[in-house]
N, C-alpha and C positions, 0 to 999 in steps of 0.2 A: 831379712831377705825374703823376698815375694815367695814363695812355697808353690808346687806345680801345680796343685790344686787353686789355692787364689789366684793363680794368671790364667786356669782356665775359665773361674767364674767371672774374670773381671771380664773376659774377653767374650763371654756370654751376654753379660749384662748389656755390656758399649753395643752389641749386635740387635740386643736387644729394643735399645733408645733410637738407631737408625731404623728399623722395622717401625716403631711404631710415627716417625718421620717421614716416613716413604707414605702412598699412596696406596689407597688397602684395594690395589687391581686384582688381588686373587680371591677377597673375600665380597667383591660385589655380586648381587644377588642375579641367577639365572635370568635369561631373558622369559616374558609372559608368552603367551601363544599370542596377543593380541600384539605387541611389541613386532613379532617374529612375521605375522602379517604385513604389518603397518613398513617393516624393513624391505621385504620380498616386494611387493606394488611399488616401490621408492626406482626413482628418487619423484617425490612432491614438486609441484610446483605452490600449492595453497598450503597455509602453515592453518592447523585447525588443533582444537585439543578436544583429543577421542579417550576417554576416559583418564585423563590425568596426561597424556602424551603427546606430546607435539609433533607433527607431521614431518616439517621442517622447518627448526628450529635455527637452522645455520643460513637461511633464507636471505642472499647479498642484500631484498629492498625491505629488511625486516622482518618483523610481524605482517609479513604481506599474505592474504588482501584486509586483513582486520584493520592495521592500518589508515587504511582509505577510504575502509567503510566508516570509521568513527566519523569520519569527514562527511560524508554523503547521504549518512542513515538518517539526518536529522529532514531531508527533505524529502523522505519516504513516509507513508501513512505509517503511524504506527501499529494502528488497526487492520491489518490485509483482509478481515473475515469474509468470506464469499468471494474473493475476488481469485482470478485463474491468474496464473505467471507461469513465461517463457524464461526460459536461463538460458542464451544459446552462445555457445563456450564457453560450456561451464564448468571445464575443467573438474576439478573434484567434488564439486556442488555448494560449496560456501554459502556463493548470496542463494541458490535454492535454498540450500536450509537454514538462513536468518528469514526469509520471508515466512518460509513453514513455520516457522517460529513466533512469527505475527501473525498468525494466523488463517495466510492461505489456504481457500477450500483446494485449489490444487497447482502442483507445481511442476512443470515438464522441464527438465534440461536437456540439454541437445550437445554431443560433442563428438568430432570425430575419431579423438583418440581413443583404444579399446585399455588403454592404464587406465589412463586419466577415467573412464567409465568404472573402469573397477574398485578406483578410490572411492568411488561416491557410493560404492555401492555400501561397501566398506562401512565408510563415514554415517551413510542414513541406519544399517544396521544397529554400529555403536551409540546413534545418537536417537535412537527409534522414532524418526522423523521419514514420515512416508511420501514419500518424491519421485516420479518416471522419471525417470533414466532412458534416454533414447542414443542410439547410434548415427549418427547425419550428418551430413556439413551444413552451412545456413542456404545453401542453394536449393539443396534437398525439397526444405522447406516449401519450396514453390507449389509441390507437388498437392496441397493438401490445402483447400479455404479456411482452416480453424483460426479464429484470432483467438487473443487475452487480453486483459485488462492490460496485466504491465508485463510490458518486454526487455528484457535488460540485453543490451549489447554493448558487453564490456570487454576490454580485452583483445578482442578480433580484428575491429577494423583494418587496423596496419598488417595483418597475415593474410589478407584475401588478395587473390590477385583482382577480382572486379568488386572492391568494396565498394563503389557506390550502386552497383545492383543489387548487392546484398543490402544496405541501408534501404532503398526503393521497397523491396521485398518486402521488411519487415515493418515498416510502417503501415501497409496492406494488414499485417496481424499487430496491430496495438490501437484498441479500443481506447483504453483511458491516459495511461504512460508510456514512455518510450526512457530509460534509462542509458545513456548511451555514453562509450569513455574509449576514448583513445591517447596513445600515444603523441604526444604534441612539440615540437621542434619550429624553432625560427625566431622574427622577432614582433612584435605585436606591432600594429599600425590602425591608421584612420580606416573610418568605414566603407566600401570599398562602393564607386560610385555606381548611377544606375547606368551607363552607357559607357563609352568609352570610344575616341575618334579610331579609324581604320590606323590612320598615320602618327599618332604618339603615341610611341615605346615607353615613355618614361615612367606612365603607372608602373610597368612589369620590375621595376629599379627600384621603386618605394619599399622600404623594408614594411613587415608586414601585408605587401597584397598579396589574396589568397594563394597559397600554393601549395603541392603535394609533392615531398620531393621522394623520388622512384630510389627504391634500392634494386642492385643490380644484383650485388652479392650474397652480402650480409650486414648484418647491423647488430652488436654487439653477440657477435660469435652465434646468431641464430639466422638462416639462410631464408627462413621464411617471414621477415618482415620487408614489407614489398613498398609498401605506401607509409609518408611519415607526413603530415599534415601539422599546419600550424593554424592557429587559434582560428582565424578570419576564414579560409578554406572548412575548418569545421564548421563553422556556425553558418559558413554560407548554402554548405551542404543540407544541413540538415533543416535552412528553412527551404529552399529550392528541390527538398523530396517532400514536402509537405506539414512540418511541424515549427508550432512556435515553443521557443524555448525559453521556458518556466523561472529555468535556476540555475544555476552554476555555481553548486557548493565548493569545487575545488579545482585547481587549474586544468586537469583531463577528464573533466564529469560533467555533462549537461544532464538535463532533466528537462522532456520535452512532450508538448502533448500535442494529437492530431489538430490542424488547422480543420476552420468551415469547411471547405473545399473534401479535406478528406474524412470529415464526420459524413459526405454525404456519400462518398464511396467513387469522388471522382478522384482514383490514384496517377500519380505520374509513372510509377509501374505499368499499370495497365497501358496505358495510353501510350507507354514507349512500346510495349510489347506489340500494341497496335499497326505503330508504325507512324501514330497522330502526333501533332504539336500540341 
C-alpha cells in the first residue's frame, strides 16, 4: 500500500512534469529599456530591427516595408555617395535609413506625424545613421526652393486630399529621381487615347481607363485614404506633371526621372500657380 509519504512525492513529481510542459511565462527575462521604448512610441507602422527587435513584427502586410523594398532596391543606385534625398512620409525613416546606408551625403524625411517622428528618431539613434528628421506635411514643402537628387514619394499619395498638387510640387524638388508608389485598384486596360469626341461615353466604360476612385469614408478601417488610383490614372499622372517613367519594379512602384521640359525648370506647378496653360 502507497505510504503518505510516496503519495506526497508522487504527487510532487506528476506537478513537477506539467511545470516543466507548461510554458516558462514567469521565468522570461525582464523587459530591456530599449524594448520598454520601442513598446511606449508603438504601435509601428514600419517593422525594422533595432538591435535584435522588431518593431512590428505582427505587421497584417508582413515584413512591411522590407518586403517591397527587396522588390524595388534593385532599381535604386547602389552607390547614393554625394547625392541628397527627400523621404516625405516617412513614417519611421526606413527607406531614409537604407539610402544612408548607400551612402547618402544627406537625407531629409518629412512627416507630419509627431510618433511616427519619434520612431525615427529612435530608429537613427539605435542604428547611428545620421538623417533630418523634419515636421511638415508635403504642402509645407512649397515654402522653401531646395531640390534633391531623389525624392521618394511613397505611401502618401492615396491620403492627400489634393494629391496631384502635391505630385506637381514635388517634381519642382527632384533633380535626378523621383521614386514614387501608391496604392493601386481597378482593372488594367489599353493605352488611353490622345483626344477623345465630346459625344462618346463609352471610353469612361472601358475597364481600365484612367481613374481615381474618391473615398468618402474609409477604406480599410483608416478614414484618411482619400484618392485610390488604378495603374493607367498613375502613369498618366505622373507623365502629365512632367516625368518619364524609367521602371516599374513592382505593381505600386514607379521609378521616374524629370522630362526635358523640366530639366529646364519649365514646371507645370509653376505654370498652374501662374494661372498659364
Amino acid at each position: 500500500m502507497e505510504t503518505k509519504l510516496e503519495a506526497v512525492e508522487g504527487r510532487a513529481a506528476r506537478t513537477a512534469q506539467l511545470a516543466a510542459l507548461a510554458p516558462e511565462t514567469s521565468q522570461r527575462p525582464p523587459e530591456t529599456a530599449l524594448e520598454t521604448e520601442i513598446r511606449e512610441l508603438g504601435p509601428w507602422f514600419q517593422n525594422m530591427d533595432l538591435a535584435g527587435i522588431a518593431t512590428a513584427p505582427e505587421h497584417f502586410l508582413g515584413d512591411y516595408p522590407r518586403n517591397k523594398w527587396s522588390q524595388i532596391a534593385r532599381a535604386l543606385p547602389e552607390d547614393l555617395s554625394g547625392a541628397s534625398v527627400l523621404d516625405v512620409g516617412c513614417n519611421a525613416g526606413f527607406h531614409s535609413f537604407e539610402c544612408k546606408r548607400r551612402g547618402a551625403r544627406r537625407v531629409v524625411g518629412v512627416d507630419v506625424d509627431r510618433r511616427y517622428l519619434a520612431q525615427a528618431l529612435l530608429a537613427a539613434r539605435v542604428l547611428q545613421l545620421e538623417v533630418e528628421f523634419r515636421q511638415g506635411t508635403v504642402y509645407s514643402l512649397a515654402q522653401d526652393e531646395e531640390s534633391f537628387d531623389y525624392v521618394f514619394f511613397l505611401g502618401l499619395f492615396y491620403h492627400l486630399r489634393y494629391p496631384l498638387y502635391a505630385l506637381d510640387l514635388l517634381v519642382r524638388k527632384t533633380r535626378r529621381q523621383m521614386v514614387f508608389q501608391a496604392m493601386v485598384r481597378g482593372a488594367n486596360g489599353p493605352a488611353p487615347a490622345p483626344d477623345y469626341d465630346f459625344w462618346d461615353t463609352s471610353p469612361f466604360r472601358q475597364p481600365g481607363f484612367p481613374a481615381m476612385y474618391f473615398i468618402e469614408h474609409a477604406y480599410a478601417g483608416d478614414g484618411t485614404n482619400w484618392w485610390i488610383p488604378n495603374r493607367a490614372a498613375v502613369e498618366g499622372m505622373l507623365r502629365s506633371a512632367g516625368l518619364r517613367i524609367e521602371a516599374h519594379p513592382e505593381p505600386e512602384t514607379w521609378f521616374c526621372t524629370p522630362s526635358a521640359a523640366m530639366e529646364k525648370g519649365s514646371y507645370v506647378w509653376d505654370r498652374e500657380m501662374a494661372g498659364l496653360e
